[in-house]
N, C-alpha and C positions, 0 to 999 in steps of 0.2 A: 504493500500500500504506500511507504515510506516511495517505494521506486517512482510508480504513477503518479506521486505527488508533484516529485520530480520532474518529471519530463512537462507534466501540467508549467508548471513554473517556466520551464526551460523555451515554451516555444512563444512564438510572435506574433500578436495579434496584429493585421494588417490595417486596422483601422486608427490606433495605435500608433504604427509606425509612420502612417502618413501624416499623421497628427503629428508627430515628431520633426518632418520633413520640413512642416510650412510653419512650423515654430520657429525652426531655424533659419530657412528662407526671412522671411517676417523678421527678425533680428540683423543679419546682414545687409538688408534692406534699408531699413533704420544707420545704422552705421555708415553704411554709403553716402543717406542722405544730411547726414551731421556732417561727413566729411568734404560735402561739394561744399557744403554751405561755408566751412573753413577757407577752403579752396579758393572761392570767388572771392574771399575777403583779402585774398594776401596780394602784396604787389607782384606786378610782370616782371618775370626775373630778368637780370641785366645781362644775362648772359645769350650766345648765340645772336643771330644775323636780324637786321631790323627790315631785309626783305623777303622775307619767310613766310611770314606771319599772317591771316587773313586780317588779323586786327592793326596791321599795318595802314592804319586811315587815318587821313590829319586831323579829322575830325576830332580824335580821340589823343591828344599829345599828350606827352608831359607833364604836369602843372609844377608853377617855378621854376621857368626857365629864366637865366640870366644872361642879364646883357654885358654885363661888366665879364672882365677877366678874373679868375680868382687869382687871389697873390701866389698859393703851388705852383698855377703854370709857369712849365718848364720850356716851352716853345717849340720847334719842330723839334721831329727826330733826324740828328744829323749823323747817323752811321754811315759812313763810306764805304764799310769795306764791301768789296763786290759779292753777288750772289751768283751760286754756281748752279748754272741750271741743269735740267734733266731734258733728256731728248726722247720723244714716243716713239709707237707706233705709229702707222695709218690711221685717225682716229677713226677712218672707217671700219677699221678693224679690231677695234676695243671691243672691248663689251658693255651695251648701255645702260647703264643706270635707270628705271622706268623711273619718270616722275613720279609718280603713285608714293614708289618706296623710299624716295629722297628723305632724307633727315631733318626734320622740321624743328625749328627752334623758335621762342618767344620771345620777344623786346619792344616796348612801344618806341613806334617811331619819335626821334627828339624833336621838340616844338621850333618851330619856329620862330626868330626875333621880332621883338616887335617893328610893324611896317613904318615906314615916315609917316608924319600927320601935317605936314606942307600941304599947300593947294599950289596945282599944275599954274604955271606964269611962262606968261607968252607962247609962243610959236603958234599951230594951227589945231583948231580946233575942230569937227566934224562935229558937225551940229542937226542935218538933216540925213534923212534916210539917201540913198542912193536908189536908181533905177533897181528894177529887181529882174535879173534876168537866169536864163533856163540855166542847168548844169553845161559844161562843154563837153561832146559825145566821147567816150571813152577812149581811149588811145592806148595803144602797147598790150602789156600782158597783166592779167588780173586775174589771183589766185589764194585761196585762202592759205593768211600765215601759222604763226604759233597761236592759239588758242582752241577754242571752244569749236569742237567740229573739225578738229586734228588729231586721226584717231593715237591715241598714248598722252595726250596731252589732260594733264589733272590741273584746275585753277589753285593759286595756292600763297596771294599775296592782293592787297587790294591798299594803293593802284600797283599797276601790272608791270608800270615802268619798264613798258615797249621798246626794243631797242634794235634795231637793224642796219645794216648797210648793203651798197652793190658794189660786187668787186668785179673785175675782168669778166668772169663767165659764171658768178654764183652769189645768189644772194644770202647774209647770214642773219636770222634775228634769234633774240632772245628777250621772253617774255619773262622778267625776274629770276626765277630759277628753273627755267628750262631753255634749251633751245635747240634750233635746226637748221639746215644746209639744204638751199632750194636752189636748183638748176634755172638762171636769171632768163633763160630763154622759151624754158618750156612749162616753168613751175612745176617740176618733178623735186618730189621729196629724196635726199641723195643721204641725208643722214638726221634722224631724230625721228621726235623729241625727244629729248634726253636731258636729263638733271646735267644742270653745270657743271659742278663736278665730277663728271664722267670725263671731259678732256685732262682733268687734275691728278688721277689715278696715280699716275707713273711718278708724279710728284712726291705723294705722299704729304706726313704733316698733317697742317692744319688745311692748308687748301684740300684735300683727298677728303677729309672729315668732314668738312663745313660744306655747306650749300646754300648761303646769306643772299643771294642775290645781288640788285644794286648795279647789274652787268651793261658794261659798254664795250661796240664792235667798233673797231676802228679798222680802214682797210690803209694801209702806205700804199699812195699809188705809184710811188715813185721807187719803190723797189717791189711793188706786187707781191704786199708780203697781206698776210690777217695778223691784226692784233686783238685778242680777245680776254677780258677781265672781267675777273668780279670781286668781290670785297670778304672778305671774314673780318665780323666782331666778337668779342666776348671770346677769345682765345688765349690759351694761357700757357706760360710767363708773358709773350704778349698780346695785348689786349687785340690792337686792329693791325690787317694784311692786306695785300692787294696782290691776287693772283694773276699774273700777266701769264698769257701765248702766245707767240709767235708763228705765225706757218712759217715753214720752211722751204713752199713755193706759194703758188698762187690758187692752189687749189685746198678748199675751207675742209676737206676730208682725209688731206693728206701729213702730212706726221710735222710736228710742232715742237717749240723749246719750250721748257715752263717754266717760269722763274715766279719764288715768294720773296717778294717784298714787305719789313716790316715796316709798315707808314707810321705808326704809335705806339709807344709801347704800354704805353699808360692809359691814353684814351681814345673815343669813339669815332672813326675817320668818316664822316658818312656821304652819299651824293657825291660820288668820283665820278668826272667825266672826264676823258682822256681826247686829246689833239694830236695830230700826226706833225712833225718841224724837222726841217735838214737834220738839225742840232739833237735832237731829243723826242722821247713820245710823253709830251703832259699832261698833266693830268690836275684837276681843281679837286680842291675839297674840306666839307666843311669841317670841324674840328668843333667835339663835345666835350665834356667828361663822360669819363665811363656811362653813367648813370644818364645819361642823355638831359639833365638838366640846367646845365649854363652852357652856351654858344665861347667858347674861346678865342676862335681865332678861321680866321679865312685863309687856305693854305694853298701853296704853287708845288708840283711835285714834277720832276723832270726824271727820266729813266734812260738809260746810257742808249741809245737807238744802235749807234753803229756795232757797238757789241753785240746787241741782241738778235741782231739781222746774222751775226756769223755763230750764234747758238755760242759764246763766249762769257765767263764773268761779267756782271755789270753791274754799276753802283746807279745809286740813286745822291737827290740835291732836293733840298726841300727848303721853302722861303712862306714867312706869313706875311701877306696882303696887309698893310697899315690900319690902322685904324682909324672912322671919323665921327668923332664927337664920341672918343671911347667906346665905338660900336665897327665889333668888326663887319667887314665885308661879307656880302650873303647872296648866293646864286649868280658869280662869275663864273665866263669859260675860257678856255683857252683857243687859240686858233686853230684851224685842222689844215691842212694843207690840201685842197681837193684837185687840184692842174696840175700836168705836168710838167710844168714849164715851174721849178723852185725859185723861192725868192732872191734877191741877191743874196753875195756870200756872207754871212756875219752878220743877217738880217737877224735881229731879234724878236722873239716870238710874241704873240700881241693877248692880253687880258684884260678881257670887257667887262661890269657887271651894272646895277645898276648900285648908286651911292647910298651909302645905312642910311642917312639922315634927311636925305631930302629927295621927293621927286622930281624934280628939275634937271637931277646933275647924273653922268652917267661917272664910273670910278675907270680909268684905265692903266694897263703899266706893260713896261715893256722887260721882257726877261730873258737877261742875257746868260749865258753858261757857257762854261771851258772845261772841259775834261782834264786830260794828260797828268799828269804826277800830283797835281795839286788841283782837284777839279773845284769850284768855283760857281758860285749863280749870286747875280745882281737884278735887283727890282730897278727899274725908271718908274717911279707912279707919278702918277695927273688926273685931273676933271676936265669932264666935258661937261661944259656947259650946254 
């Protein structure tokens, strides 16, 4: 009897045990929802790429951004010594990265300075509508790029910060943190879309890890090379990179030098836009603290070209843009060279932007640089009135 008892005890009523099942579901549940709720209170981590992110909307800044410099800053980063690149494959021959599985990291984009509060004086004003007339009939070749209805292509950054060029016989864009290689004549897809960092592979590092976004194509027409970058934040020991390629002909599928560049090593380099110059490939950008909340300094980044064109060591030169009215400079560029007819020799390279303090005034400067045993870069700045 003592047995039968036994086994009575011993078995499992199923009503019971389901009962047991949604007890516990039911608890996990609960925990889950205590845990978002923590979740959504904490701040956006500082670390990883500020074009990543869907919450990458200006909408949404910072708060406490400053205009002033804090007394820490240290000013650019001036390491000269040259960086050794790595040389690929065929990147048609890699293996791509789907955007899907790309690495995604979180950062709010940093705010922006405050605008001037001037009223526009003098020159011309457009005061009436203008005739309104049709579209002009479509000309050339039109074909869907990087995006939505591109099959492999995932959205994954808002705004998208479009970025394309046309080189000899291929177009390249790159929508944030993807991109691809369209034949300029027939719009055949030749390679992508593919996470950025699928050209960075052979790199390794930080560029191989990161996928930030932030990407500018630049084509040399004057040696019919691709230059192709994009930005890593939030990397450690340093903070911000800038991953430059080179093709090594003229064709966007064919094998590449890669060079990292540290642009800061302390803080946030963000909105590189890069120019093609006899002298140098440029590049602008703005400079944060880590934490994206005071604006430091407007910065000139020059990158050794003639080196980089023979897949050789190359150093970098770095200079901040002045300041007006204690308010650095915000959304210059640099010049790109698109003819192939070069400017004279020793022509210095030209940087436009519009003046922190007032609408009226445009900021300009001219940047000169010297390589050789002692390399060297000078600002000429001026206003255009």
């Amino acid at each position: 009897m003592k047995k039968n008892s036994t086994t009575r005890s011993a078995s499992i009523n199923p009503r019971a045990l389901i009962g047991l099942v949604l007890l516990f579901m039911g608890a996990l549940l609960a925990l889950f929802a205590l845990d978002s709720q923590k979740f959504a209170a904490l701040p956006a981590t500082t670390r990883g790429g500020a074009g990543v992110p869907l919450s990458k909307i200006p909408g949404e800044p910072l708060q406490g951004i400053q205009d002033q410099t804090p007394a820490n800053y240290k000013g650019p980063h001036n390491d000269r010594r040259p960086v050794k690149p790595v040389y690929t494959r065929p990147l048609r021959d890699l293996p791509k990265i789907p955007p899907a599985l790309a690495v995604r990291r979180e950062v709010r984009e940093p705010a922006r300075p405050k605008a001037p509060t001037d009223k526009p004086t003098g020159g011309f004003v457009q005061t009436l509508l203008g005739p309104v007339v049709s579209a002009p009939p479509a000309t050339g070749l039109s074909f869907d790029g990087v995006g939505v209805g591109l099959a492999g292509f995932v959205p994954s950054s808002n705004p998208p910060d479009t970025n394309g060029r046309v080189g000899a016989k291929q177009y390249v864009q790159w929508n944030n943190t993807s991109f691809a290689v369209f034949d300029k004549t027939t719009g055949a897809l030749l390679f992508g879309p593919a996470a950025g960092n699928t050209l960075f592979q052979s790199l390794g590092g930080d560029c191989a890890t990161h996928n930030d976004g932030d990407p500018v194509v630049s084509f040399d027409i004057l040696a019919g090379r691709w230059v192709l970058s994009q930005f890593v934040v939030g990397a450690s020991p340093d903070f911000s990179h800038q991953c430059v390629a080179v093709s090594q002909t003229e064709d966007a599928t064919g094998e590449y030098f890669l060079y990292d560049f540290v642009t800061d090593s302390q803080n946030f380099v963000d909105y590189p836009k890069t120019g093609v110059w006899p002298d140098g490939y440029y590049m602008s950008g703005h400079v944060f603290n880590a934490s994206g909340t005071a604006f430091l300094a407007g910065r000139i980044f020059v990158f050794e070209r003639e080196q980089m064109l023979k897949g050789l060591s190359a150093r970098q030169l770095q200079a901040d843009l002045k300041k007006y009215g204690n308010k650095p400079q915000f959304g210059f560029l640099p010049s790109d060279l698109d003819s192939l007819t070069p400017p004279p020799a020793g022509e210095a390279a030209f940087v436009i932007g519009p003046h922190p303090t007032s609408v009226n005034r445009l900021t300009s400067a001219r940047v000169a640089v010297t390589w050789g045993g002692a390399p060297r870069i000078r600002l000429t700045e001026s206003l255009i009135d």
